[in-house]
C-alpha positions as CSV (number, residue, x, y, z in Angstrom):
1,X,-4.4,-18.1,-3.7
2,X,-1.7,-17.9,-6.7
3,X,1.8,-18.2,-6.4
4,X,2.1,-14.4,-6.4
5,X,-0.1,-13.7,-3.4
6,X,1.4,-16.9,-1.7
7,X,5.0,-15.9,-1.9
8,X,3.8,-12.5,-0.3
9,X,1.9,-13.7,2.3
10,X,4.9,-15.7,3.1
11,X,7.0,-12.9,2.8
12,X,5.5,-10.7,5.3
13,X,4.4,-13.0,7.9
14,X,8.2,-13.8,8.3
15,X,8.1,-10.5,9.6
16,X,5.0,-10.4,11.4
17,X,4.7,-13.7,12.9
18,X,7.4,-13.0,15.7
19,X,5.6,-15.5,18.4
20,X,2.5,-14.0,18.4
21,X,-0.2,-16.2,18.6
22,X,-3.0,-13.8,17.3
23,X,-0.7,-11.9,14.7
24,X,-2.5,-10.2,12.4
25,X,-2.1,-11.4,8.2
26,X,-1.9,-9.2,5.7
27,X,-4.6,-10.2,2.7
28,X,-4.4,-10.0,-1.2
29,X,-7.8,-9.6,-2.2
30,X,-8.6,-6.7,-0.2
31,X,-10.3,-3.1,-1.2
32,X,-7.2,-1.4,-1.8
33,X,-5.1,-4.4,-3.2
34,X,-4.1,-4.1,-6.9
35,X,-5.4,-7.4,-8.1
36,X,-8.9,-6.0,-6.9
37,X,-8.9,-2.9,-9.3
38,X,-7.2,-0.5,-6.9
39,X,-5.0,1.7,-9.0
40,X,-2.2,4.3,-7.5
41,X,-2.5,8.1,-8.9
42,X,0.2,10.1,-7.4
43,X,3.1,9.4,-4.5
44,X,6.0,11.2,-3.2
45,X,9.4,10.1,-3.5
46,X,9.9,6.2,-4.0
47,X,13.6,4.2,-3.9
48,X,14.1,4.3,-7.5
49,X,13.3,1.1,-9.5
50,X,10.7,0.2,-6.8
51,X,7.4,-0.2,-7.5
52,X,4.6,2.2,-5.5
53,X,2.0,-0.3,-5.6
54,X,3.7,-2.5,-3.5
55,X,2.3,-1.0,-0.7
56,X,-1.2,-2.4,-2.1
57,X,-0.3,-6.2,-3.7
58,X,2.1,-5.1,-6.3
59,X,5.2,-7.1,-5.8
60,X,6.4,-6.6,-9.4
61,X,9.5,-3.7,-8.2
62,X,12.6,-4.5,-9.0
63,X,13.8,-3.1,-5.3
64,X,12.9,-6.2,-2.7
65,X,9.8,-7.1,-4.0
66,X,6.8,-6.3,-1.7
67,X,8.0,-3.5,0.5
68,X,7.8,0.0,-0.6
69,X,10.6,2.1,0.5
70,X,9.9,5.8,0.2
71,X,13.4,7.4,-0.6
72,X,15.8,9.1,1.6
73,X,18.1,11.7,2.1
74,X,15.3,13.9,3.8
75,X,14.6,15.9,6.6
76,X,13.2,14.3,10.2
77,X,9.5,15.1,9.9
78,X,9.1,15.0,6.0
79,X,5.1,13.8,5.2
80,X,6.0,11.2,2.4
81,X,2.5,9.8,0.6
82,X,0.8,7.7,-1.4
83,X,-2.9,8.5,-2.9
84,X,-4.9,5.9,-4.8
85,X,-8.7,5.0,-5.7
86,X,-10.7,2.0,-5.8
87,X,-12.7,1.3,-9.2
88,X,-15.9,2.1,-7.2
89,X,-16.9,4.1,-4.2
90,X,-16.8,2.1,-1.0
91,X,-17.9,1.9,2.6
92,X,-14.5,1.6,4.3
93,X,-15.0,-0.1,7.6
94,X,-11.4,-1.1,8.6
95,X,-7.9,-1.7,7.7
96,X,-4.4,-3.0,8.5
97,X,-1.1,-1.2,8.6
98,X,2.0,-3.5,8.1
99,X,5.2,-1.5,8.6
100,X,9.1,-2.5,9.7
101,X,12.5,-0.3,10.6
102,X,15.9,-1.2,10.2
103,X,18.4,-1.7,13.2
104,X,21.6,0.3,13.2
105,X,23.7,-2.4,13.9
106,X,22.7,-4.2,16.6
107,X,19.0,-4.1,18.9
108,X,20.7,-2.4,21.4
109,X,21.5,0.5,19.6
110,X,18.8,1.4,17.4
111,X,18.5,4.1,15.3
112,X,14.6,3.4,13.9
113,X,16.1,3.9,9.9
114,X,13.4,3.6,7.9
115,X,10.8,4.5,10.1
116,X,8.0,6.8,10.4
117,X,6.3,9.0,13.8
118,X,3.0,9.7,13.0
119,X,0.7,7.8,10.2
120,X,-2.4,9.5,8.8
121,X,-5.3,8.4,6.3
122,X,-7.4,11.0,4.9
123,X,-10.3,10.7,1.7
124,X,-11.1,12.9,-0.9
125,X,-14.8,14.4,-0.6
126,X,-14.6,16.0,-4.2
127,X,-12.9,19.2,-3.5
128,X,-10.1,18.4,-0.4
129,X,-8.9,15.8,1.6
130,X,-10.6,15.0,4.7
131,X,-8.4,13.5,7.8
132,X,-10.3,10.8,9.1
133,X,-7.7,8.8,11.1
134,X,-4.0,9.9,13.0
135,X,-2.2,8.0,14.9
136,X,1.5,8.8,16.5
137,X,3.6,5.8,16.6
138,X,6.8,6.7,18.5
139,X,9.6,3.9,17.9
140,X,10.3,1.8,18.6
141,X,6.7,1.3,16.6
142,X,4.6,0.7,20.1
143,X,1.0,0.9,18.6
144,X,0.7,-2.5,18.3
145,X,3.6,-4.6,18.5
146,X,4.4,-8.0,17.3
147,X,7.9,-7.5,16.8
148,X,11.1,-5.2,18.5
149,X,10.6,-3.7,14.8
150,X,7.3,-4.4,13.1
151,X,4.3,-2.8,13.5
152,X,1.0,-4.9,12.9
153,X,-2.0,-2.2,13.3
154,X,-5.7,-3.5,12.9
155,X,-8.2,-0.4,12.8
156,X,-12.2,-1.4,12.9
157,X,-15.6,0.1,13.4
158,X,-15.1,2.9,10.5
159,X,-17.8,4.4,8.6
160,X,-16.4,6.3,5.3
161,X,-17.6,6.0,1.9
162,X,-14.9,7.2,-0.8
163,X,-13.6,6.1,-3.7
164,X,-10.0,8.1,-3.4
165,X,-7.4,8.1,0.1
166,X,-4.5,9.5,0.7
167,X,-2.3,8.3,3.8
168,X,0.7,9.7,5.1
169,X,3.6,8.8,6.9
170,X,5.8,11.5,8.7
171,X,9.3,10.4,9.0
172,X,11.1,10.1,12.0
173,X,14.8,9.7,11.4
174,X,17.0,12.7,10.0
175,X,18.9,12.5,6.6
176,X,20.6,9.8,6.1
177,X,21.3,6.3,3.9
178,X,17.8,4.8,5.3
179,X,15.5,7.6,6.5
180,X,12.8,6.7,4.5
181,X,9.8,4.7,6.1
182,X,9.5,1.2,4.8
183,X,5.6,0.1,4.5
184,X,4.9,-3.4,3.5
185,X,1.4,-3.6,3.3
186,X,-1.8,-1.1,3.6
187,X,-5.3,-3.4,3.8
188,X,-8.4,-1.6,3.2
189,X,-12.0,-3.7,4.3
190,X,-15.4,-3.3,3.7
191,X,-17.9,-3.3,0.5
192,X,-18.3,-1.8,-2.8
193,X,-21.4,0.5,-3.1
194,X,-21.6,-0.2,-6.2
195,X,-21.1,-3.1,-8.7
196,X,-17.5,-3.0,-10.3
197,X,-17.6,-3.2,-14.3
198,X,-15.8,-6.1,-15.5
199,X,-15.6,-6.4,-19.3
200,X,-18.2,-8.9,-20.6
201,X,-16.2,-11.3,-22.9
202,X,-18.4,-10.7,-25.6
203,X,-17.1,-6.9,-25.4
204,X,-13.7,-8.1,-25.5
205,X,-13.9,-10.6,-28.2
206,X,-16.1,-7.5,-30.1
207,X,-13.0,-5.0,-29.5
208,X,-10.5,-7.4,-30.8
209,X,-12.4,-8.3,-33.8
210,X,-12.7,-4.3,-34.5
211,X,-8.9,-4.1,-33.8
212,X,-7.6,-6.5,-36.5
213,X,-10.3,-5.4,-38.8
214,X,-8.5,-1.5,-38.7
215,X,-5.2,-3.0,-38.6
216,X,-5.5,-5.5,-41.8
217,X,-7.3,-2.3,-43.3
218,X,-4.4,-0.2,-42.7
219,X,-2.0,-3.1,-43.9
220,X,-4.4,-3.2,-47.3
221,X,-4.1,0.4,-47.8
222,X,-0.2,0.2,-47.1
């Protein structure tokens, strides 16, 4: 594990390990996880200066590192997304869904900012996305708990082979400073269906060759 993927997975089980003996972790070198290929192709409204990929690895934002914090200022019940593909088809069998909200002030008045009511993942068949899992998630987040403001939700036993997913996350709160949901990390399991092209270092060493040959060409000419 490098010191990126450590400082993460310390990170988020602060939040997640909240006494809970069978907690679940989030991973780095998952399906959807940046460092594995996984790219991001479209997303609504992000905190400025935040990074989206950070819901999938990417902890290079400049907005606390890690989390992605869609923005706010929106109406209760506003579907914010994030849609990205893998460098291969795959056979999805599972993920995980790491997810916090603030507190108001204190836990006994809470006002679930940056939360979200209903979470949905769908896959693109080639001509429209196709809904393939919904859950409600009423706050305080009581899908499954392991924390008064975490959610930690494992999801096994699925069969879907895509290479693009969308998921959604309806907002709960109404407009104000922290309305948007606050993900920390989305975990997608299972195998490739196909081999995922690496570069052969011959082919790199090849392209480089053929890039300093053009530019010492157009330096001559110069």
């Amino acid at each position: 594990m490098n010191k990126l993927c450590l400082i993460k997975f310390l990170t988020l089980m602060f939040f997640l390990a909240c006494g809970t003996a069978q907690a679940i972790a989030p991973v780095g070198d998952d399906l959807w996880d940046i460092s594995q290929g996984a790219v991001v192709d479209k997303f609504s409204h992000i905190v400025p200066g935040n990074n989206a990929g950070n819901m999938f690895g990417d902890s290079s934002g400049l907005v606390e590192p890690g989390y992605t914090l869609f923005a706010d200022d929106f109406e209760a019940g506003y579907p914010h997304f994030i849609e990205w593909h893998t460098p291969v088809l795959i056979n999805l069998k599972g993920f995980n869904l790491f997810a916090v909200y603030d507190f108001d002030y204190d836990q006994e008045h809470k006002s679930y900012a940056r939360s979200f009511k209903e979470f949905r993942l769908n896959y693109y068949n080639g001509s429209d996305w196709i809904n393939f899992y919904t859950r409600a998630s009423i706050p305080p987040y009581g899908v499954v708990d392991s924390g008064e403001n975490e959610l930690a939700l494992e999801v096994r036993d699925l069969a879907i082979n895509a290479q693009s997913f969308q998921a959604v996350f309806v907002q709960y709160g109404g407009t104000y400073w922290a309305s948007g949901p606050r993900i920390l990390e989305l975990d997608g399991f299972g195998t490739y269906l196909y081999p995922v092209p690496i570069p052969e270092p011959g082919t790199l060493l090849l392209l480089g060759t053929g890039l300093l040959g053009l530019l010492g060409l157009r330096r001559k000419r110069s």
